[in-house]
C-alpha positions in Angstrom: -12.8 -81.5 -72.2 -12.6 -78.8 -69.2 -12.5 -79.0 -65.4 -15.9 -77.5 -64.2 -14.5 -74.2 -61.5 -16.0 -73.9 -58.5 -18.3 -70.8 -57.7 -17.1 -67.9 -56.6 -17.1 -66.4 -53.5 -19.5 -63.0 -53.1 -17.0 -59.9 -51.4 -19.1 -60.3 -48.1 -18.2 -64.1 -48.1 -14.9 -62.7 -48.5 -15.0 -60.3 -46.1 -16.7 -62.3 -43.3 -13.6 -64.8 -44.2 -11.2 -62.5 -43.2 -12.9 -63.0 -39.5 -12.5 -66.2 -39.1 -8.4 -66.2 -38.3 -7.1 -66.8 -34.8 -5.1 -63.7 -34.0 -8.2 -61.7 -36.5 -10.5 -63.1 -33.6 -7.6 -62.4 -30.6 -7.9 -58.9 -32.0 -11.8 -58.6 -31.7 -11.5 -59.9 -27.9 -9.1 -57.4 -26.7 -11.0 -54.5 -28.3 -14.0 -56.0 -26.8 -12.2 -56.5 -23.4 -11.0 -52.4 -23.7 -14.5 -51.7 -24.9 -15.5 -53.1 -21.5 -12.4 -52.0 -19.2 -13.6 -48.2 -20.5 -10.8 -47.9 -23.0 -12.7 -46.7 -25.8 -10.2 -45.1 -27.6 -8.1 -48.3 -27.6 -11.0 -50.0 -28.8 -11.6 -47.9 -31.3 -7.7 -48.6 -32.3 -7.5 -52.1 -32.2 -11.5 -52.3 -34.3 -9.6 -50.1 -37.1 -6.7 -52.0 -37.4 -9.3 -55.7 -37.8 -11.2 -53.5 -40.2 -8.8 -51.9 -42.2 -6.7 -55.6 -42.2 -10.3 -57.3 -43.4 -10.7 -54.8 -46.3 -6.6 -55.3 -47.5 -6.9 -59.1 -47.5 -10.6 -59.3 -49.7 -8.5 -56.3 -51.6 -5.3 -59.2 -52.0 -7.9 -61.9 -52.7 -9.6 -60.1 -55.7 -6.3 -59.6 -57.5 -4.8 -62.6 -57.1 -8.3 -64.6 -58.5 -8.0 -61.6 -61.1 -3.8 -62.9 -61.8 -4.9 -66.2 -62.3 -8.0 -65.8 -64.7 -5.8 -64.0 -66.4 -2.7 -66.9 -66.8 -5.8 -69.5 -67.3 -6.6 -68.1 -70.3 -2.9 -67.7 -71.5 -2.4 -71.1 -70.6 -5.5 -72.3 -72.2 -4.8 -75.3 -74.4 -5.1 -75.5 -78.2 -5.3 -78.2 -80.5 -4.4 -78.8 -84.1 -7.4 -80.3 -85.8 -8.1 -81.1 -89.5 -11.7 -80.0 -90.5 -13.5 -79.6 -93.7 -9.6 -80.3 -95.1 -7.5 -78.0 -93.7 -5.0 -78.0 -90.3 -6.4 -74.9 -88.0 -5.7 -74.6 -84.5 -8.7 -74.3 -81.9 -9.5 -74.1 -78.3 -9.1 -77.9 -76.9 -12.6 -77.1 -75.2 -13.8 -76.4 -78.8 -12.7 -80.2 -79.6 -15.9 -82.8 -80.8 -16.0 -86.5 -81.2 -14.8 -87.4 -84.8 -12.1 -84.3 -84.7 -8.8 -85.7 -86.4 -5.9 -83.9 -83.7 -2.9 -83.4 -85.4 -0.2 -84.5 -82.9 3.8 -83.5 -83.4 6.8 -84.1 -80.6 6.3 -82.7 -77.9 2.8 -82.1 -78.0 -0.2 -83.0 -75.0 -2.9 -84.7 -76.3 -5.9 -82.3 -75.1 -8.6 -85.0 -75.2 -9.2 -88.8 -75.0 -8.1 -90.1 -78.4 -7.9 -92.8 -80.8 -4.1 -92.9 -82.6 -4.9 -93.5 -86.4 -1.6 -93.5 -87.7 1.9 -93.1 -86.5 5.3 -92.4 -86.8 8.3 -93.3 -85.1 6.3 -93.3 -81.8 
């Protein structure tokens, strides 16, 4: 009854992500290039600036995967079920063949179903 998620990225994936933009890579060459023309000092810059740029955007990438755990399991769906005679609500991934889901107006069904009785529908 749930989407399997896709593994994670480790932070040096990440990281070594962050490399593999066109002006990230422009960057690299030019500090390379002043690395070579005897510029250290602007090579040194322009290396900071990629570094310090790489480390902000695997920074931005662990809180927004962080946001949305968090709103998945806000947004996680429930289900009214009647087991063992009584109406509780549970997790929708918590749902088993045979559970009788108590649908009203308005609600999603959270599984593949069988409609046993309606009304007005």
């Amino acid at each position: 009854n749930e989407l399997k998620e896709r593994p994670g990225q480790t932070i040096w994936q990440k990281l070594a992500s962050q490399f593999k933009e066109f002006l990230v890579l422009l960057l690299v060459i030019a500090a390379v290039i002043s690395l070579l023309l005897g510029e250290a000092s602007d090579a040194l810059v322009i290396f900071l600036v990629v570094v310090i740029n790489a480390v902000l955007g695997v920074f931005q990438e662990f809180k927004a995967e962080k946001s949305l755990a968090a709103l998945k399991t806000l947004s996680a769906p429930t289900a009214k079920v009647f087991r063992e005679g009584e109406a509780t609500s549970v997790a929708a991934r918590q749902l088993v063949p045979g559970d009788l889901i108590l649908l009203e107006a308005g609600d999603l069904v959270p599984a593949d179903a069988r409609l046993l009785e309606a009304d007005n529908l």
